[in-house]
C-alpha atoms as an extended CHARMM CRD file, in Angstrom:
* protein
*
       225  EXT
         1         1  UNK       CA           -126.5370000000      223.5220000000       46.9960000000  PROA      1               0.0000000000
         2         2  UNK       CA           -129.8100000000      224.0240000000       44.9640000000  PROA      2               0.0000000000
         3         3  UNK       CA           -132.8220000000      224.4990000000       46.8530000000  PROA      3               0.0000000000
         4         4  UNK       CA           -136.5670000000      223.1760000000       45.2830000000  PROA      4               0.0000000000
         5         5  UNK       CA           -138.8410000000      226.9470000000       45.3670000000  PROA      5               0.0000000000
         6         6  UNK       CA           -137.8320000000      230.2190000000       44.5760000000  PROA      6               0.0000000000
         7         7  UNK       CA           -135.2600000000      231.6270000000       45.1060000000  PROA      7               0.0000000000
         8         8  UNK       CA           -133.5190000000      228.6190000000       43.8070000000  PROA      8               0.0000000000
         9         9  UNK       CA           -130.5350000000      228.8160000000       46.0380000000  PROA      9               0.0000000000
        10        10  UNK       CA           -129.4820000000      230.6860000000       49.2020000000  PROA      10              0.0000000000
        11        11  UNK       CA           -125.8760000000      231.6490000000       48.9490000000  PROA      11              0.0000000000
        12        12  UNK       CA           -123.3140000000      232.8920000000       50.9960000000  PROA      12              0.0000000000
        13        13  UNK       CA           -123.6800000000      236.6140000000       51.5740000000  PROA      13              0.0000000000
        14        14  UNK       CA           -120.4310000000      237.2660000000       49.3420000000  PROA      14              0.0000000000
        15        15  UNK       CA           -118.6210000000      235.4960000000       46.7270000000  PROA      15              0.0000000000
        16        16  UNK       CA           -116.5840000000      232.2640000000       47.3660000000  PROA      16              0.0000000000
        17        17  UNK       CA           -112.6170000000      233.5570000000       47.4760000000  PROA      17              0.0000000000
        18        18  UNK       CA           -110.9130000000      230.2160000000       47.4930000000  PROA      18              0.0000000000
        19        19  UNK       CA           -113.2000000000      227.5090000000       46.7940000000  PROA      19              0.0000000000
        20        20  UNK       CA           -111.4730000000      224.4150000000       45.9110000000  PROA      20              0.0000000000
        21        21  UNK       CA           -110.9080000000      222.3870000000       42.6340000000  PROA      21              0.0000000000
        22        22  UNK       CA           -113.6270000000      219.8420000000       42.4090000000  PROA      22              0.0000000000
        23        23  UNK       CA           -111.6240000000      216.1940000000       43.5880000000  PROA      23              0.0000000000
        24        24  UNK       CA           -111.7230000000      214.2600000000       40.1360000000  PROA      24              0.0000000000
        25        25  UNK       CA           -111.7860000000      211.1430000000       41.9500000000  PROA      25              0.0000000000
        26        26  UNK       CA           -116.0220000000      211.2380000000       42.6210000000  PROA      26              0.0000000000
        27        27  UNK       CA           -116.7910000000      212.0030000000       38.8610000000  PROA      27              0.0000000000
        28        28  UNK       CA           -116.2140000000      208.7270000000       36.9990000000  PROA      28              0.0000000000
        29        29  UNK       CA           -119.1780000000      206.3360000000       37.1180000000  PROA      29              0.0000000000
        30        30  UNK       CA           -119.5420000000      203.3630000000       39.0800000000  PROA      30              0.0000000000
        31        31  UNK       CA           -118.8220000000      199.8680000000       37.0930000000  PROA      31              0.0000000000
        32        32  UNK       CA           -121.9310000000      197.9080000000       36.5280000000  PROA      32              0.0000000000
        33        33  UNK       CA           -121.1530000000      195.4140000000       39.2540000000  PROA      33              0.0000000000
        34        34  UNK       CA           -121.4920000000      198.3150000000       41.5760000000  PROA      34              0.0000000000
        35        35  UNK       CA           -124.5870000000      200.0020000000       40.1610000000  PROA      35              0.0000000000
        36        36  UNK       CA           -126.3430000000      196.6800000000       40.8660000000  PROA      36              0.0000000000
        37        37  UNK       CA           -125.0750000000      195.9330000000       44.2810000000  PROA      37              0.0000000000
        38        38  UNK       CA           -126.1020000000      199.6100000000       45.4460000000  PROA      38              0.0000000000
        39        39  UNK       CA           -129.8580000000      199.0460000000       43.3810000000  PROA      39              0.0000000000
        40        40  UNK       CA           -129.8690000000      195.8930000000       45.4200000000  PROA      40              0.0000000000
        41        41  UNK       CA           -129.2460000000      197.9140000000       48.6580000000  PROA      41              0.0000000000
        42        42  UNK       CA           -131.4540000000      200.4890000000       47.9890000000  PROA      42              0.0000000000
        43        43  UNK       CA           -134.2730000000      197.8980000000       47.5910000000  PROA      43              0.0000000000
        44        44  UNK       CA           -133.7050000000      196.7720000000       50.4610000000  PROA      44              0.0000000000
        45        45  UNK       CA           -133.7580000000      199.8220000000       52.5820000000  PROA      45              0.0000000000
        46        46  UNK       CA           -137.2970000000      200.3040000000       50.8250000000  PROA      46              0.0000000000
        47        47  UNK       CA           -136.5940000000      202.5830000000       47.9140000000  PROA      47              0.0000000000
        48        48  UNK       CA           -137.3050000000      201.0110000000       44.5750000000  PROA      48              0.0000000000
        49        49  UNK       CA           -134.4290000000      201.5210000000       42.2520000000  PROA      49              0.0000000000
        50        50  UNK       CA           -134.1060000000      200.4980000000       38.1140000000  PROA      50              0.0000000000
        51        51  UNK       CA           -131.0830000000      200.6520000000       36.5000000000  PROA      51              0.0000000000
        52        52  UNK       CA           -131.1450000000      201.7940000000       33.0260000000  PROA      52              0.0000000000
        53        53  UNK       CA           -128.8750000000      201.9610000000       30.0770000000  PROA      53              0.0000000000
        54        54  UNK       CA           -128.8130000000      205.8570000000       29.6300000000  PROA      54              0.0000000000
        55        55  UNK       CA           -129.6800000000      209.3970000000       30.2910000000  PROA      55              0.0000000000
        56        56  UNK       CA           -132.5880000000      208.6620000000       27.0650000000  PROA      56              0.0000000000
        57        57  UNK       CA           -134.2640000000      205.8600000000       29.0070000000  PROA      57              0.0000000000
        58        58  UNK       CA           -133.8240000000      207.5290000000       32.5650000000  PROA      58              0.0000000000
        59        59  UNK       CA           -136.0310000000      210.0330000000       30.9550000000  PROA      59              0.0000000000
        60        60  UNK       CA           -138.0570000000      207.9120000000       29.2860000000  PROA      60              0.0000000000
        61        61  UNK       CA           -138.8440000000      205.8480000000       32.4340000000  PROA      61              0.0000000000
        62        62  UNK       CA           -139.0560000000      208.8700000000       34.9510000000  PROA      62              0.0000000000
        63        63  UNK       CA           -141.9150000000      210.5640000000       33.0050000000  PROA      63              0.0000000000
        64        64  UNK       CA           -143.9710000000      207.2040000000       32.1770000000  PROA      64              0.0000000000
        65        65  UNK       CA           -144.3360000000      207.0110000000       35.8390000000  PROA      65              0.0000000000
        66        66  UNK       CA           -145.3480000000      210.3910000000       36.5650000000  PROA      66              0.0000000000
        67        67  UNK       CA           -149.1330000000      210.8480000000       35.1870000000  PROA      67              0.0000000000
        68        68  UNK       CA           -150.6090000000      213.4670000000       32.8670000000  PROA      68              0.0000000000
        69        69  UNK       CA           -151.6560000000      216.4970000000       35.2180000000  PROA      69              0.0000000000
        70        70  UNK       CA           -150.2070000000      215.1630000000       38.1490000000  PROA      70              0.0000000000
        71        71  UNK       CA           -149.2180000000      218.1890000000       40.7380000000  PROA      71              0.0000000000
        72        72  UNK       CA           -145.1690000000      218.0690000000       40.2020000000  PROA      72              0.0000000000
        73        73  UNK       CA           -142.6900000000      219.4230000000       41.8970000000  PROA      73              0.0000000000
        74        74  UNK       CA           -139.4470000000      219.6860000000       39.9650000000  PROA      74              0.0000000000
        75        75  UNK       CA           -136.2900000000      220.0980000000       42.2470000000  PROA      75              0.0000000000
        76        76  UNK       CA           -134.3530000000      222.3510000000       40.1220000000  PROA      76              0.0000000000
        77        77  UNK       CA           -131.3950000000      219.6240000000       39.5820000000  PROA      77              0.0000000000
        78        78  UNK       CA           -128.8660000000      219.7200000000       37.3040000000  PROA      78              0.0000000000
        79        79  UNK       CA           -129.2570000000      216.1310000000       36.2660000000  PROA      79              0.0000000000
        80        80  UNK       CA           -132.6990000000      217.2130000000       35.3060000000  PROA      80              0.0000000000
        81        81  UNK       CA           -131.5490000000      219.4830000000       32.9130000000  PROA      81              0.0000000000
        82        82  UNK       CA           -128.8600000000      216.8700000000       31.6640000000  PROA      82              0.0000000000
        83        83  UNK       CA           -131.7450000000      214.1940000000       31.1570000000  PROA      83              0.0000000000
        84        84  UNK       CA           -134.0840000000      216.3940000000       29.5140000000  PROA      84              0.0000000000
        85        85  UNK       CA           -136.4500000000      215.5650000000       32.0600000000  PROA      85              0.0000000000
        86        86  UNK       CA           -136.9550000000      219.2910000000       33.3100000000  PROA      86              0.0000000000
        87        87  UNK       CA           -137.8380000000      220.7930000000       29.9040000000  PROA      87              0.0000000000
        88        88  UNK       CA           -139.9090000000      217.4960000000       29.2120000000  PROA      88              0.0000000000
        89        89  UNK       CA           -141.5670000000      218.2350000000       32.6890000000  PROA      89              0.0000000000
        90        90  UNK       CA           -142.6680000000      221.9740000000       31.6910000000  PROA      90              0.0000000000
        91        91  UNK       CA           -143.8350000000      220.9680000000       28.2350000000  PROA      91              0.0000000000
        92        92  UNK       CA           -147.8750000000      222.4100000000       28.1310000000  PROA      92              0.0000000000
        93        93  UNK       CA           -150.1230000000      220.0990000000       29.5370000000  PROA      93              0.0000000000
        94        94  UNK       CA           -148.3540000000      217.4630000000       30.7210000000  PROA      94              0.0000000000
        95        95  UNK       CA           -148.3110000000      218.0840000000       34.4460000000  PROA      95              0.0000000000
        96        96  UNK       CA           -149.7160000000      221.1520000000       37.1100000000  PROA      96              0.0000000000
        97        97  UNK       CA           -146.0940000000      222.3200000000       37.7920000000  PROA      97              0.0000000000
        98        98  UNK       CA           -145.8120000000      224.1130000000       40.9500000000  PROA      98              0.0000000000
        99        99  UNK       CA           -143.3200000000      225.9590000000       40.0460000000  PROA      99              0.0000000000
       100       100  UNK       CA           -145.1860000000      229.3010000000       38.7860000000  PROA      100             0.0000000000
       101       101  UNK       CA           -147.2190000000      229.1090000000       42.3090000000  PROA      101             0.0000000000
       102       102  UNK       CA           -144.2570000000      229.0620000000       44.3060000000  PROA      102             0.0000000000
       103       103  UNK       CA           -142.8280000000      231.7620000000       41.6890000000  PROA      103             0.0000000000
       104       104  UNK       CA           -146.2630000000      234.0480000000       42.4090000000  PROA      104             0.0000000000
       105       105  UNK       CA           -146.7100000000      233.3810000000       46.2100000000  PROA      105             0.0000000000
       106       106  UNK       CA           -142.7870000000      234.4500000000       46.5770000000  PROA      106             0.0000000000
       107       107  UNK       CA           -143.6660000000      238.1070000000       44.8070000000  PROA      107             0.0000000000
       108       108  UNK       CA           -146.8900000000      238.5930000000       46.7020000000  PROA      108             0.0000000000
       109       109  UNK       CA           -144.7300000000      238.5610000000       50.0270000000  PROA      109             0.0000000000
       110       110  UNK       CA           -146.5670000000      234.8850000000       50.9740000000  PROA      110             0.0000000000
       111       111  UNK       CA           -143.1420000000      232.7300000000       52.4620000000  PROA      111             0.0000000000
       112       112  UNK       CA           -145.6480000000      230.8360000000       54.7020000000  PROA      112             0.0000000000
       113       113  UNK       CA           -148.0220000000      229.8130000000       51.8090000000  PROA      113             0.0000000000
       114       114  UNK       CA           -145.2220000000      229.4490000000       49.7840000000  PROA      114             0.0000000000
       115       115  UNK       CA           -143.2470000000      226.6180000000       51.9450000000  PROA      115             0.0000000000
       116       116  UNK       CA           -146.3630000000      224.9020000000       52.4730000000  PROA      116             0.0000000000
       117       117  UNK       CA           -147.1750000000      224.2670000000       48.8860000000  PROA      117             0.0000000000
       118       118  UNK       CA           -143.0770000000      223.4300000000       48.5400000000  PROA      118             0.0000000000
       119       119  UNK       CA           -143.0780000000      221.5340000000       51.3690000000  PROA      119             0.0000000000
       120       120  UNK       CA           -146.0740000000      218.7660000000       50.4720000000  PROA      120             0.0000000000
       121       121  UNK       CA           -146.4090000000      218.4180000000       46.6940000000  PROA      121             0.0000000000
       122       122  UNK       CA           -147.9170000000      214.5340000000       45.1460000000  PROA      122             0.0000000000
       123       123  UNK       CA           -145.0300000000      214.1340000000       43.3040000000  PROA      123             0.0000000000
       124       124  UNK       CA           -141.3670000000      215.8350000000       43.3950000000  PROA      124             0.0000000000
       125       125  UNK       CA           -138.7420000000      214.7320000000       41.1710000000  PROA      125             0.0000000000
       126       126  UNK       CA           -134.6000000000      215.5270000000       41.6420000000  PROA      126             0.0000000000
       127       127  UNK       CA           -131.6410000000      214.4270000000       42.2760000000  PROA      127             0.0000000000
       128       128  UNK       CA           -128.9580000000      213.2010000000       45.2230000000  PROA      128             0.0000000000
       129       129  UNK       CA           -125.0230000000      214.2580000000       45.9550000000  PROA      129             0.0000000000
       130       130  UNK       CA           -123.8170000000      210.4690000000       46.7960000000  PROA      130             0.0000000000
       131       131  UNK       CA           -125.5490000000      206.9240000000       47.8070000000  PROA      131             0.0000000000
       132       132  UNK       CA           -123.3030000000      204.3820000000       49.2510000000  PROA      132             0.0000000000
       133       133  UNK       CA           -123.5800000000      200.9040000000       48.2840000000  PROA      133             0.0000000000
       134       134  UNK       CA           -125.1840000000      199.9810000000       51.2710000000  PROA      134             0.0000000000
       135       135  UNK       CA           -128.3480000000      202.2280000000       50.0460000000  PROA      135             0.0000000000
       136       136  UNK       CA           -127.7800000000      205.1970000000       52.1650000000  PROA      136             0.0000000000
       137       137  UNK       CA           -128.7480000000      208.1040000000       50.2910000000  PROA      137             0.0000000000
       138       138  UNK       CA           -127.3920000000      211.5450000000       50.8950000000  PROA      138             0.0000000000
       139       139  UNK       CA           -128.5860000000      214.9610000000       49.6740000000  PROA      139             0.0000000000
       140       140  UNK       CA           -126.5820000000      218.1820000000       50.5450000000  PROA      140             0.0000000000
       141       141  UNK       CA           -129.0040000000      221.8720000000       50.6490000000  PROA      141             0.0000000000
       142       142  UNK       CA           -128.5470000000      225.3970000000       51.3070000000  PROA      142             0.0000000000
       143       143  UNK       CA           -132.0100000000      226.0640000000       52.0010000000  PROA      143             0.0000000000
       144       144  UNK       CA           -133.2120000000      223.3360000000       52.8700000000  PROA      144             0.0000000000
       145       145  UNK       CA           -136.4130000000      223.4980000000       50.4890000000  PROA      145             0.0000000000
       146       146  UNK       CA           -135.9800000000      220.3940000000       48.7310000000  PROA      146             0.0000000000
       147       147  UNK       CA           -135.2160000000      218.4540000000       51.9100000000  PROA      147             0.0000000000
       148       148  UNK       CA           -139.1770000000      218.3190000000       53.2000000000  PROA      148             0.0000000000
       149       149  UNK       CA           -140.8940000000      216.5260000000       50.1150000000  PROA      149             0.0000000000
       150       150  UNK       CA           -137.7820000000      214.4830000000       49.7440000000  PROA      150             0.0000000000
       151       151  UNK       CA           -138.2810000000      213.0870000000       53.7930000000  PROA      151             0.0000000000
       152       152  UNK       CA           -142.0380000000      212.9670000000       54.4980000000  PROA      152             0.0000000000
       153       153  UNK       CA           -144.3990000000      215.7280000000       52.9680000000  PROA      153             0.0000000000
       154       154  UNK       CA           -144.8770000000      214.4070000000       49.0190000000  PROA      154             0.0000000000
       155       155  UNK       CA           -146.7270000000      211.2070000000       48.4360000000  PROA      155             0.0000000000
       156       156  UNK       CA           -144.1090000000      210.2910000000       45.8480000000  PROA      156             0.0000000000
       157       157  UNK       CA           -140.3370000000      210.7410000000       45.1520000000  PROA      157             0.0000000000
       158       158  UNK       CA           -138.1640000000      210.1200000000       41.9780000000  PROA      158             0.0000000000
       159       159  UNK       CA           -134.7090000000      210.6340000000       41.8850000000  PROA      159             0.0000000000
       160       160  UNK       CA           -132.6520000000      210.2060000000       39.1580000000  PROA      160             0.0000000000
       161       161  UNK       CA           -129.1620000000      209.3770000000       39.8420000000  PROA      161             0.0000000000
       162       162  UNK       CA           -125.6960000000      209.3590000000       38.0460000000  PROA      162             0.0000000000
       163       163  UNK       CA           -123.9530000000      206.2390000000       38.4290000000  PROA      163             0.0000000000
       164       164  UNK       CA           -120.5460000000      208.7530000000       39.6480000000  PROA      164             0.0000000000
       165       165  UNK       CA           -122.5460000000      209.4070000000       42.2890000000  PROA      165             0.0000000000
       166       166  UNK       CA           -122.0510000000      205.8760000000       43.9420000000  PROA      166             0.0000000000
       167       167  UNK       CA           -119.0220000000      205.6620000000       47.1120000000  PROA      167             0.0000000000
       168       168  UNK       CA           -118.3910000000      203.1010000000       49.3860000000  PROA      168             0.0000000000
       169       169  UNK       CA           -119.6290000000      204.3050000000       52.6840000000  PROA      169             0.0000000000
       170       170  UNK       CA           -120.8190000000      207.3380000000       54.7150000000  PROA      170             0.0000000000
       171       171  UNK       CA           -117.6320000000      209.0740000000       55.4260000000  PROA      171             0.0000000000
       172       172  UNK       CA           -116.4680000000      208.9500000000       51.6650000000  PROA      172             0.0000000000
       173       173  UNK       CA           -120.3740000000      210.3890000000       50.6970000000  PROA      173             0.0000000000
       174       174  UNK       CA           -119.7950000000      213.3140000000       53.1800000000  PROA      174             0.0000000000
       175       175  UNK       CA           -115.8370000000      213.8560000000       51.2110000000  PROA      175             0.0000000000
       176       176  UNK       CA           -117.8620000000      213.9210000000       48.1520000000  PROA      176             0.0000000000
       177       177  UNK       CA           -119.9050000000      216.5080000000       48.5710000000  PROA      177             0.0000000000
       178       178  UNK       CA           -117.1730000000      218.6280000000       50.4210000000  PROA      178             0.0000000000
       179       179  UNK       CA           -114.6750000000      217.7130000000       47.5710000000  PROA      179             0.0000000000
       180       180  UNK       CA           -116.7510000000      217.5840000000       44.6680000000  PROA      180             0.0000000000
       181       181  UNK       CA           -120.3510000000      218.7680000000       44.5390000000  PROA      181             0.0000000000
       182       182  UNK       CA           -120.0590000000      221.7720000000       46.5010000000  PROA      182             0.0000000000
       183       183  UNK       CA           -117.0180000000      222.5560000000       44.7120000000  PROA      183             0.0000000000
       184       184  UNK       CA           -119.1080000000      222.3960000000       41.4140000000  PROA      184             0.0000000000
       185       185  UNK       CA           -122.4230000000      224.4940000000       42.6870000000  PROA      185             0.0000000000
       186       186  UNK       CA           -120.5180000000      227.0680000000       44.0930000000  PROA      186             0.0000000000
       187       187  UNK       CA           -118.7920000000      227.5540000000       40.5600000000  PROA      187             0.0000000000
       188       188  UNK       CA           -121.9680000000      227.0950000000       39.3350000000  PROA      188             0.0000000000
       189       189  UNK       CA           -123.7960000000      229.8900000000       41.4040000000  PROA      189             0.0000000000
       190       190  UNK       CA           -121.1330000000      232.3900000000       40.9930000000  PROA      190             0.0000000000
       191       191  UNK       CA           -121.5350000000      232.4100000000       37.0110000000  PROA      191             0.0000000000
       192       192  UNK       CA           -125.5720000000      232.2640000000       36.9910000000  PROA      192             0.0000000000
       193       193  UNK       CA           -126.1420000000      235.0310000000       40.7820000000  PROA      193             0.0000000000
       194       194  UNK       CA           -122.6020000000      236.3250000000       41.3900000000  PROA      194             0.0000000000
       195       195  UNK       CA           -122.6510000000      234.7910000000       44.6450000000  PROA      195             0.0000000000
       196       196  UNK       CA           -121.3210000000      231.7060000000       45.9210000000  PROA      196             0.0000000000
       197       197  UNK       CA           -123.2940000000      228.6620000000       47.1820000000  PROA      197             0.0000000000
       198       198  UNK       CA           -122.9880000000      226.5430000000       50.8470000000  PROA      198             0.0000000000
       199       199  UNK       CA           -123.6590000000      223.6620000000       52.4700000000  PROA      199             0.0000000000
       200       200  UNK       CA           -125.8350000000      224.6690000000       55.1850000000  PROA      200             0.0000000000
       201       201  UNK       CA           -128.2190000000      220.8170000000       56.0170000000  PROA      201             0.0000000000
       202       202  UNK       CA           -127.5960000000      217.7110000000       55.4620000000  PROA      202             0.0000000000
       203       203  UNK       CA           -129.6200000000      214.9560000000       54.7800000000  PROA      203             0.0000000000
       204       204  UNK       CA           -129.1840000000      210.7130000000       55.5460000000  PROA      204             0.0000000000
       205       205  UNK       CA           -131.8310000000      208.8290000000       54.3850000000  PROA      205             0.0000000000
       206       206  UNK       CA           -131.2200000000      205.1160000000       55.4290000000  PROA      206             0.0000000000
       207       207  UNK       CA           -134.4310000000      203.8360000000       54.8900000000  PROA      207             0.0000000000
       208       208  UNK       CA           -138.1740000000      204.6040000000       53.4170000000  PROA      208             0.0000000000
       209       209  UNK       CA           -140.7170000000      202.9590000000       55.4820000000  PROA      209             0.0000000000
       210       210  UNK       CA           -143.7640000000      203.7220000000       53.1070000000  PROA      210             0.0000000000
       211       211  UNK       CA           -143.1060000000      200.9940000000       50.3990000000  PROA      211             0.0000000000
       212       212  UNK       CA           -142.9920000000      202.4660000000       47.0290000000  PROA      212             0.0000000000
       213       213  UNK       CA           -142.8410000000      205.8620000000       48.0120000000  PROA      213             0.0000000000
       214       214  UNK       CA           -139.5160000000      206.2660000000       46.3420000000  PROA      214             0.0000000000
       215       215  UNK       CA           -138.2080000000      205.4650000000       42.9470000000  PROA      215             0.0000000000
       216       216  UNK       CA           -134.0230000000      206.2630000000       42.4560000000  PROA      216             0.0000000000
       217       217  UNK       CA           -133.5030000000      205.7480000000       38.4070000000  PROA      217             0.0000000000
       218       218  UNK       CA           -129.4700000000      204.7260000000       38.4170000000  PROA      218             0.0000000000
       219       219  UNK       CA           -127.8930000000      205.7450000000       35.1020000000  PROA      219             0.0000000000
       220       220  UNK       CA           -124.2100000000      204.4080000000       34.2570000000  PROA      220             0.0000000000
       221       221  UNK       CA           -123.2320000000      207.9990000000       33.2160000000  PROA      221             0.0000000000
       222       222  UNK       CA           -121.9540000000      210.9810000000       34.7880000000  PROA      222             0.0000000000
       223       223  UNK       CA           -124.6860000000      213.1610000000       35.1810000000  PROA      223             0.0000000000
       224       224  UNK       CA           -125.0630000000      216.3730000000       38.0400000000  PROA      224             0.0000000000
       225       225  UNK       CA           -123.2090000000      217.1950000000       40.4960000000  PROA      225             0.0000000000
């Protein structure tokens, strides 16, 4: 799955033979009923959510919360690239993005500079594989990178979420990233490095205890993996 600093993913050491056909049952979007009742959940567990119309206004919203030359880290999500909000993110001026440090500490040979800056950024903004309508939020990595700002080390999260993304519990969030997303990145990694990706760590996030923290932006579209 992606990871959030350079190199943007660790894959296996050689391409994926028989990687299966992503399950077509975890890429329709949740009905609205269910996009509220999981925003509801999420609330509760301490992670703001809004629920907007579209991938326009999930943009819209994610960068008017984000200030002007805030330090950003962007997580390298395909729904990021969907939105627009990556390329909106990069634009000059609008925020110090981390990403070229990361990029320059990687060639100079400096890994432990390098995860520190990664690892504690003020604001990182991504995506999630699944979040169950009880609010339990889970995020699949094959580094691991993105998994440190996203639990403790930046002051503030925003994820931005296809409403597909939604299950019913636990188990079925684990069978969706074993059925779907992983089946998608690894496609994904073998067209842009020639190598296939894995699902090395795990991540359950059932609640935030530092309120505000983290935003989720639910869109009623398919968006990401």
């Amino acid at each position: 799955m992606p990871a959030s600093s350079p190199p943007r993913s660790v894959h296996s050491p050689t391409p994926s033979p028989s990687t299966p056909e992503p399950n077509p049952e975890f890429s329709h979007p949740a009905a609205a009923a269910r996009i509220e009742t999981t925003a509801r959940a999420l609330e509760s567990r301490g992670i703001r959510a809004i629920v907007v119309k579209d991938r326009q206004e999930a943009r819209r919203v994610a960068l008017e919360l984000i200030p002007r030359g805030a330090e950003v880290l962007d997580a390298t999500s395909q729904t990021l690239i969907e939105t627009g909000i990556g390329e909106a993110l990069h634009e000059p001026g609008r925020i110090h993005d981390l990403r070229p440090e990361l990029a320059r500490l990687s060639k100079e040979g400096r890994g432990s500079d390098q995860r520190r800056l990664g690892s504690a950024p003020e604001w990182v903004v991504g995506s999630v594989h699944a979040v169950t309508e009880q609010g339990q939020v889970v995020i699949a990595s094959a580094t691991g990178s993105q998994l440190a700002p996203y639990v403790f080390g930046a002051e503030h999260v925003i994820w931005v979420v296809g409403a597909q993304k939604i299950v019913p519990s636990l188990d079925e969030a684990f069978r969706r990233i074993r059925e779907y997303a992983y089946p998608r990145e690894d496609r994904r990694a073998l067209v842009a490095y020639g190598m296939g990706s894995v699902v090395a760590k795990l991540l359950v996030m059932e609640r935030e205890v530092r309120p505000g923290r983290i935003t989720m932006i639910l869109v009623p579209e398919a968006l990401g993996f």
